[in-house]
N, C-alpha and C positions, 0 to 999 in steps of 0.2 A: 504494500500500500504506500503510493506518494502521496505528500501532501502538494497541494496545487498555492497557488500565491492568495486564492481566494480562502481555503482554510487557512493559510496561515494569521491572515486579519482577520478573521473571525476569534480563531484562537485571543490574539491581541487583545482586539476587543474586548471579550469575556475578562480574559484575566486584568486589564487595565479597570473595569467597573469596577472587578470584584476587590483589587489594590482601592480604587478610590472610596470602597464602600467599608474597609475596615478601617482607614485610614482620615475618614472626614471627621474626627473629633478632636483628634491629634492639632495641638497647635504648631504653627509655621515655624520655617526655622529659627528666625529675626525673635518671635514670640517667647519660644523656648528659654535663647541666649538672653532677653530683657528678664525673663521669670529668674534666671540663675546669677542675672546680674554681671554675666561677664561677655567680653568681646569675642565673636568666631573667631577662630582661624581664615583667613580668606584664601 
């Protein structure tokens, strides 16, 4: 079985919601570094 370029963005897809869907409570990264009070590394 090959996957074609059309499964493979499907794939994507999928897994990209299901990242954005466990991950939309989590604050940003800017957010994080202001709550801990110190500078990123850039």
């Amino acid at each position: 079985m090959s996957l074609t370029m059309q499964d493979l963005d499907a794939i994507e897809k999928v897994v990209g919601e299901q990242i954005e869907e466990r991950t939309k409570n989590l604050p940003t990264r800017d957010e994080f570094f202001n709550k801990l009070k110190i500078q990123p590394a850039i």
